[in-house]
C-alpha positions as CSV (number, residue, x, y, z in Angstrom):
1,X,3.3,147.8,7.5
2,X,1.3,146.9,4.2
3,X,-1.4,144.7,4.3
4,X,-1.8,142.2,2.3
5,X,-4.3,140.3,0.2
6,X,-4.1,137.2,-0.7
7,X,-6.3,136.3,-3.9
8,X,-7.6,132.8,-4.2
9,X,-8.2,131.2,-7.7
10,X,-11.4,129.2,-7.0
11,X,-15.2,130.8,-7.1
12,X,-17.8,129.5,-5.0
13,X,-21.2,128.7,-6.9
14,X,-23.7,129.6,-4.3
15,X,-26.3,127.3,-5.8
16,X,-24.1,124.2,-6.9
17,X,-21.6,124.4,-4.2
18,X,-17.7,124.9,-5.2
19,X,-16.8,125.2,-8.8
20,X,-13.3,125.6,-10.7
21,X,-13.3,128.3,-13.0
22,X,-10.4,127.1,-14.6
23,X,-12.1,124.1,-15.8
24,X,-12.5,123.6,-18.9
25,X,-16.5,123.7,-19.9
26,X,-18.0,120.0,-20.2
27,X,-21.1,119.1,-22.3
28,X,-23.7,118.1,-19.3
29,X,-25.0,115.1,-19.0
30,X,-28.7,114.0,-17.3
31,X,-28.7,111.5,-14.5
32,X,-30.8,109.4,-16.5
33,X,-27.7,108.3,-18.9
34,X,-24.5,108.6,-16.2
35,X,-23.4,105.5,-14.8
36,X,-21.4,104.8,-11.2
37,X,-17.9,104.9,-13.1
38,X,-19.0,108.7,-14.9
39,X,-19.9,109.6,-11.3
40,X,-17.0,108.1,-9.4
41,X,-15.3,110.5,-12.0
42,X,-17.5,113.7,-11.4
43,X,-16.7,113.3,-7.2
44,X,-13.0,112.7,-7.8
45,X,-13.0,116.0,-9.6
46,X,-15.3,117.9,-7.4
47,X,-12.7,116.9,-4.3
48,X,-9.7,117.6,-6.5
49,X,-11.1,121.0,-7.7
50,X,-12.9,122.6,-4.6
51,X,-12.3,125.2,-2.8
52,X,-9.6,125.2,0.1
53,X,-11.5,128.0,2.0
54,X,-14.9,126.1,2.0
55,X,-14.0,122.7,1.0
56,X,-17.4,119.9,0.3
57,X,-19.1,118.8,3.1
58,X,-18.8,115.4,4.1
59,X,-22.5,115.2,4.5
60,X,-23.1,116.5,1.2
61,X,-20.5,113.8,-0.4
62,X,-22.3,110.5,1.7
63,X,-25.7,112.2,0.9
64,X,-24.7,112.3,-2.8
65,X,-23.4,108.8,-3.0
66,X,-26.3,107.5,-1.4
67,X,-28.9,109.1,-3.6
68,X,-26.7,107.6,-6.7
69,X,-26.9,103.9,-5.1
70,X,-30.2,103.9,-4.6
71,X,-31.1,105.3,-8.4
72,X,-28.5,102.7,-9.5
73,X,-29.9,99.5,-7.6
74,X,-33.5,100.6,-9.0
75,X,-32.1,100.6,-12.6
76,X,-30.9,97.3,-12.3
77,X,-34.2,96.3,-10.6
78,X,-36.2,97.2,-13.2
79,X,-34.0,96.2,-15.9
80,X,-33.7,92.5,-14.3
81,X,-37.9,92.5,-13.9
82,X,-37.9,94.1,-17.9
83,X,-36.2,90.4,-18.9
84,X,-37.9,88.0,-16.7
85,X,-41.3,89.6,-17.8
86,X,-40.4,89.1,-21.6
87,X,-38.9,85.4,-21.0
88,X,-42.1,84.1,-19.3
89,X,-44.8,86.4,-21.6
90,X,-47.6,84.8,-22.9
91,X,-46.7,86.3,-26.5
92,X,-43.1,84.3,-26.5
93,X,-45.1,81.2,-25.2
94,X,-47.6,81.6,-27.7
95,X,-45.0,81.9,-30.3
96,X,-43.7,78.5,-29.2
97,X,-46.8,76.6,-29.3
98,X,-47.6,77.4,-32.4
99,X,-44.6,75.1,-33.3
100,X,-46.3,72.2,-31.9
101,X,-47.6,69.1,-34.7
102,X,-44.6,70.8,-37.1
103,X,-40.8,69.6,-37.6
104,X,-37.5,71.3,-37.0
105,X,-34.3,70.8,-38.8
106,X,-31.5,70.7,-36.1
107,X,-27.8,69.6,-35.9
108,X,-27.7,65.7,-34.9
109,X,-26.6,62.6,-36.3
110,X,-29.4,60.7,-35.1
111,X,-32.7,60.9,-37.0
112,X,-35.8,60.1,-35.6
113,X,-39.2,59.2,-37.5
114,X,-42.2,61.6,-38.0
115,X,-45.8,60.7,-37.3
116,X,-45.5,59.1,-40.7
117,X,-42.4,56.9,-39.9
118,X,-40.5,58.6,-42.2
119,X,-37.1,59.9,-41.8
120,X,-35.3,63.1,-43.1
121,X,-32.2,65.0,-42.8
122,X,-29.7,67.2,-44.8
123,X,-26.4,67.3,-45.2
124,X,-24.1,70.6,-45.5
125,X,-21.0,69.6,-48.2
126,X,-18.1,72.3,-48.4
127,X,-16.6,70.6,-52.1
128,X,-18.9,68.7,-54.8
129,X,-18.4,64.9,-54.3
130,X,-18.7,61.8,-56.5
131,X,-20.6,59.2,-54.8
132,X,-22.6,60.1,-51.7
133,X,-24.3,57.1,-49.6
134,X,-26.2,57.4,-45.9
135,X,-26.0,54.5,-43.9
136,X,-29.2,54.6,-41.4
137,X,-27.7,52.3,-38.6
138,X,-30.1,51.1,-35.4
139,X,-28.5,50.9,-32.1
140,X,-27.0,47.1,-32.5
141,X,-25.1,48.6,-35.3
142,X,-27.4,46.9,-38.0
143,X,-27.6,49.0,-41.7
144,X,-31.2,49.4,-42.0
145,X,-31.2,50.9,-44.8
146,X,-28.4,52.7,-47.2
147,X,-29.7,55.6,-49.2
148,X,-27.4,56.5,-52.5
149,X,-27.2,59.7,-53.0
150,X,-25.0,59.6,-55.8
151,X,-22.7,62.5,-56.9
152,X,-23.6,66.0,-55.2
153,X,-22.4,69.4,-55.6
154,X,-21.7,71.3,-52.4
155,X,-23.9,72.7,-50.2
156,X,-27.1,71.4,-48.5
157,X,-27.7,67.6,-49.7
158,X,-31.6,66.4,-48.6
159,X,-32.3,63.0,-47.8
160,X,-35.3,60.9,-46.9
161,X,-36.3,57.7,-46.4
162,X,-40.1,56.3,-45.7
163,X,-39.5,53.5,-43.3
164,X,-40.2,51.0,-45.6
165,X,-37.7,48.0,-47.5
166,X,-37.7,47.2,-50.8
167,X,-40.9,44.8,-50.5
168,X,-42.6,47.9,-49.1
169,X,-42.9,46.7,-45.3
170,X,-42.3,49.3,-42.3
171,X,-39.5,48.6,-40.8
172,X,-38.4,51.8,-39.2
173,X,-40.0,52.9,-36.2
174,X,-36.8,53.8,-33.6
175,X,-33.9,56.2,-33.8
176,X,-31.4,55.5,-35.9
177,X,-27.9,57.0,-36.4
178,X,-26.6,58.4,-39.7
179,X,-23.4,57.7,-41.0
180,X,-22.0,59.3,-44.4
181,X,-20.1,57.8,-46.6
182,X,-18.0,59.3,-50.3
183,X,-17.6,62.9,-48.4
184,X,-16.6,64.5,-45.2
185,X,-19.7,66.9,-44.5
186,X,-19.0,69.6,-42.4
187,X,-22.7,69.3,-40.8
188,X,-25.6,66.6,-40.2
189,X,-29.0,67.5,-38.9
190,X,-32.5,65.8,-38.8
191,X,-35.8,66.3,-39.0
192,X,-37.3,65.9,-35.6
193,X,-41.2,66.5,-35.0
194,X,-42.1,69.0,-32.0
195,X,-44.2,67.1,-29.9
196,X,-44.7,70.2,-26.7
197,X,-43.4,73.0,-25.5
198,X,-42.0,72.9,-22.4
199,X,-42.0,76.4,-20.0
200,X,-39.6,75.9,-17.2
201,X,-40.7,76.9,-13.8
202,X,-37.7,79.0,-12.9
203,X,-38.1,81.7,-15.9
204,X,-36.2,80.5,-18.5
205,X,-36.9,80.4,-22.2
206,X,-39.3,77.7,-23.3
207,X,-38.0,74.6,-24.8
208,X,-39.3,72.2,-27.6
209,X,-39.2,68.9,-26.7
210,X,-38.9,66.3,-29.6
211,X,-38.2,62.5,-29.8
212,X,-34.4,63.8,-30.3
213,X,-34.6,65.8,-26.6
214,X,-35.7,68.9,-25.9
215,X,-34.1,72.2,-27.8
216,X,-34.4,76.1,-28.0
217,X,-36.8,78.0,-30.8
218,X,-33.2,79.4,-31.5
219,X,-31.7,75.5,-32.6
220,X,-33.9,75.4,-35.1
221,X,-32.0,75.4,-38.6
222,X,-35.3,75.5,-40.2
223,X,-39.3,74.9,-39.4
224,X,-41.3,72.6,-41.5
């Protein structure tokens, strides 16, 4: 009778466990960068590939998976702590009240007067027009006052108006709409003073709060 030997295809890595020598060599990769999908990936192929003789232990396979949970969940920890720290720090807030006793330029139809009583806006034309006109309307739906603009080529079209009639009395002093007239302007916004900044208690980003509501650093079209 001849004996036999039966050869097996798989090495066994005494330090790393089972290995496939017929895998093709990978570039490795530190633990630091390898997320749970690369990992998921890296057990599939470590079951796939190990050896029949000595295949992984289950202990080893829970202990790994484990250990990866835990790095994972203290990633995200410290990632979710890295964003609440930079929403609520006192550079950010600082940033933000140095906006206070200035203007912002933000899309709305409704202007508002500064600490003057005047009123501003601007609006954005795509195509040159003819004859523009803003109608400042108060909330009966009364034309205060009707500022001609006169022909305009396209782009941003500035308007103002002090609060005052012709005989030079005030008689602005609340919100008032804006309604175009001679062109179809693809945007409308207002000057609106910043009166405080507001820091909300649950974390989020601080808001401006102006006669026209309150509004992110990030509405702003422009600071004046």
């Amino acid at each position: 009778m001849t004996d036999s030997t039966i050869s097996s295809p798989w090495t066994v890595d005494q330090s790393t466990a089972v290995t496939n020598r017929n895998l093709t060599q990978t570039a490795t990769k530190s633990n630091s960068t390898i997320d749970m999908s690369g990992f998921l990936t890296l057990l599939t192929a470590q079951m796939q590939h190990q050896d029949p003789f000595q295949p992984l232990d289950n202990n080893q396979m829970v202990a790994q998976m484990a250990q990866f949970s835990s790095l994972s969940a203290q990633t995200e920890s410290n990632t979710l702590l890295g964003n609440i720290a930079e929403a609520v720090s006192g550079s950010r807030m600082s940033d933000a009240a140095n906006w206070i006793g200035k203007s912002m330029l933000v899309q709305s139809n409704i202007a508002t007067p500064d600490r003057t009583g005047s009123y501003a806006g601007e609006l954005t034309l795509s195509a040159d027009a003819l004859g523009v006109s803003v109608d400042l309307v108060d909330a009966s739906g009364n034309t205060v006052k009707t500022l001609d603009l006169g022909a305009q080529k396209a782009g941003a079209v500035p308007f103002y108006w002090d609060g005052t009639n012709d005989a030079g009395d005030f008689v602005g002093g609340e919100a008032l709409q804006v309604k175009v007239r001679g062109t179809n302007p693809t945007q409308v916004a207002t000057w609106a003073s910043i009166a405080a900044v507001q820091s909300p208690a649950g974390g989020s980003n601080a808001k401006l709060m102006t006669a026209l509501g309150n509004f992110s650093p990030t509405d702003a079209l422009r600071l004046g």
